[in-house]
C-alpha positions as CSV (number, residue, x, y, z in Angstrom):
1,X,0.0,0.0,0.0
2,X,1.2,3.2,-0.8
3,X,1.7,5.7,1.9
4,X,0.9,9.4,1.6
5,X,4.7,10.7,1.4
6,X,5.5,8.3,-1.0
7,X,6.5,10.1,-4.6
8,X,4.7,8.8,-7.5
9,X,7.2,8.8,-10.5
10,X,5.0,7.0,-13.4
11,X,2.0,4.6,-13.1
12,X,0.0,2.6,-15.9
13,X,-1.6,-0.5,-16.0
14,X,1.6,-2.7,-16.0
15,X,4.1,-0.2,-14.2
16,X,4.4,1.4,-10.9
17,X,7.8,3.7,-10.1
18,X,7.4,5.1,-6.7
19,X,10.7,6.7,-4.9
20,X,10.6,3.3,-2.9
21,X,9.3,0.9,-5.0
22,X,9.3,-0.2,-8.7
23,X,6.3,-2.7,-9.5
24,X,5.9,-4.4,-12.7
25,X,3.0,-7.2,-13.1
26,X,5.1,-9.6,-11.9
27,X,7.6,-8.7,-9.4
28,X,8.4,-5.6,-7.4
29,X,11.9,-4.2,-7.0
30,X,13.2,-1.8,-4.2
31,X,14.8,1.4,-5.6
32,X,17.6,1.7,-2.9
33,X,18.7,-2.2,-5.2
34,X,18.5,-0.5,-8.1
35,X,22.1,1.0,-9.3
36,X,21.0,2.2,-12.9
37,X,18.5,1.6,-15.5
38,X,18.7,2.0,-19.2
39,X,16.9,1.0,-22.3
40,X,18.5,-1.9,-23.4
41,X,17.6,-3.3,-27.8
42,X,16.8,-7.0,-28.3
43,X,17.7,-7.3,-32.0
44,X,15.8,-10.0,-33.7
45,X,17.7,-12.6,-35.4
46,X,16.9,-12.4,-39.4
47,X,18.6,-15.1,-40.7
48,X,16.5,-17.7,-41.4
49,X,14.1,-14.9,-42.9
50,X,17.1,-14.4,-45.3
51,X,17.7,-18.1,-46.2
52,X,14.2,-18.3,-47.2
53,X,13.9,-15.0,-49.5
54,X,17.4,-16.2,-51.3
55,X,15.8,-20.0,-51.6
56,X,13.2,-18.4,-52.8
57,X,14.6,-16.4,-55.7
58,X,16.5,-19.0,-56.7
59,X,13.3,-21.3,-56.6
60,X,11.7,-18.3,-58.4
61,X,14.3,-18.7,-61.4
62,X,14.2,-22.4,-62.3
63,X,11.1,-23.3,-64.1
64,X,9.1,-26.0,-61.9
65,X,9.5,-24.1,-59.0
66,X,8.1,-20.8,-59.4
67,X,5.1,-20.4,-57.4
68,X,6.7,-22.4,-54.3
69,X,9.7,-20.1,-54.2
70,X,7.3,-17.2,-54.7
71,X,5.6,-18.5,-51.3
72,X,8.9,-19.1,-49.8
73,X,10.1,-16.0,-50.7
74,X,7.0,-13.9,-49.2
75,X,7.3,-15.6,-46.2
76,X,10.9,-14.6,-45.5
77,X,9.6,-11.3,-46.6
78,X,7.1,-10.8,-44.2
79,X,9.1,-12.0,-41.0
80,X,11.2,-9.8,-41.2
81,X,9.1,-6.9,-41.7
82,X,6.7,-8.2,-38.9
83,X,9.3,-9.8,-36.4
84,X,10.5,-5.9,-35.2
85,X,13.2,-5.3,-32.3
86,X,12.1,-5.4,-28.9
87,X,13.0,-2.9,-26.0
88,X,13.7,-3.9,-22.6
89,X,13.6,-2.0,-19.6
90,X,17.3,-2.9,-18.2
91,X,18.0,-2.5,-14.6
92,X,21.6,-3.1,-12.7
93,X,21.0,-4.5,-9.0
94,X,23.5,-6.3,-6.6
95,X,22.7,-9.6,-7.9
96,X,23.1,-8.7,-11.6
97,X,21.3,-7.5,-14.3
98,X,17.5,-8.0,-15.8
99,X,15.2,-7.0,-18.4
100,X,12.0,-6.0,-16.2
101,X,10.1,-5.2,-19.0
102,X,9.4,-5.8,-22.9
103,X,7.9,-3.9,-25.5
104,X,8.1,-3.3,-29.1
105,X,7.0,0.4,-28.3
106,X,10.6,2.2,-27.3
107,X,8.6,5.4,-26.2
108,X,7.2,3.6,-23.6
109,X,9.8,1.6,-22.6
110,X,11.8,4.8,-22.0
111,X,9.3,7.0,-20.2
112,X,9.3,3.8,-17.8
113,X,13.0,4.2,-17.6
114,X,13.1,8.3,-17.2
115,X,10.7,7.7,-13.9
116,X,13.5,5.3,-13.1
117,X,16.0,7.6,-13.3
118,X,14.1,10.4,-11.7
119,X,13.2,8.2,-8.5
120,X,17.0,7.1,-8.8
121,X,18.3,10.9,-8.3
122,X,15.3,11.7,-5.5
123,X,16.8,9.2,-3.9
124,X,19.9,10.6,-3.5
């Protein structure tokens, strides 16, 4: 429960930065653990997209194969323009670091982390 004095830094329906506390929907991290934050990338791996858009092609030039390697093709195609990075919510505590939380929205992801950082510096 949050007490009166307590700062509010951000809330939303997943997140909750306090200058105590900082509660995600599933676990809840004291701020005087927490030695920095940052927003971290988790690139997506495209290779096996690739393999298939270049199996594909050649698929697309030989003559019995052209309407598989079309489909193959299209289907490396649209994984990687659907599979987009991620953005993680990093945090550095004693016991190592830990993506809290994940989005493909990095606006979000860093207003989470500038409350962070603001409850970090009230602190003190």
């Amino acid at each position: 429960m949050q007490t009166q004095e307590e700062t509010l830094f951000y809330k939303d329906h997943n997140v909750t930065v306090t200058q105590s506390r900082y509660v995600t929907n599933s676990k809840t991290y004291a701020m005087r653990n927490i030695s920095s934050v940052h927003v971290f990338e988790i690139v997506k791996n495209h290779t096996l997209p690739v393999v298939l858009i270049i199996v594909g092609a050649i698929m697309l030039i030989t003559d019995g194969g052209k309407v598989i390697g079309g489909i193959i093709a299209l289907i490396g195609f649209l994984v990687i323009i659907f599979n987009k990075n991620q953005y993680a919510v990093r945090i550095s505590t004693n016991s190592g670091e830990a993506n809290s939380i994940v989005s493909r929205d990095k606006i979000y992801i860093q207003k989470i982390v500038d409350a962070l950082n603001d409850a970090i510096i009230h602190r003190g």
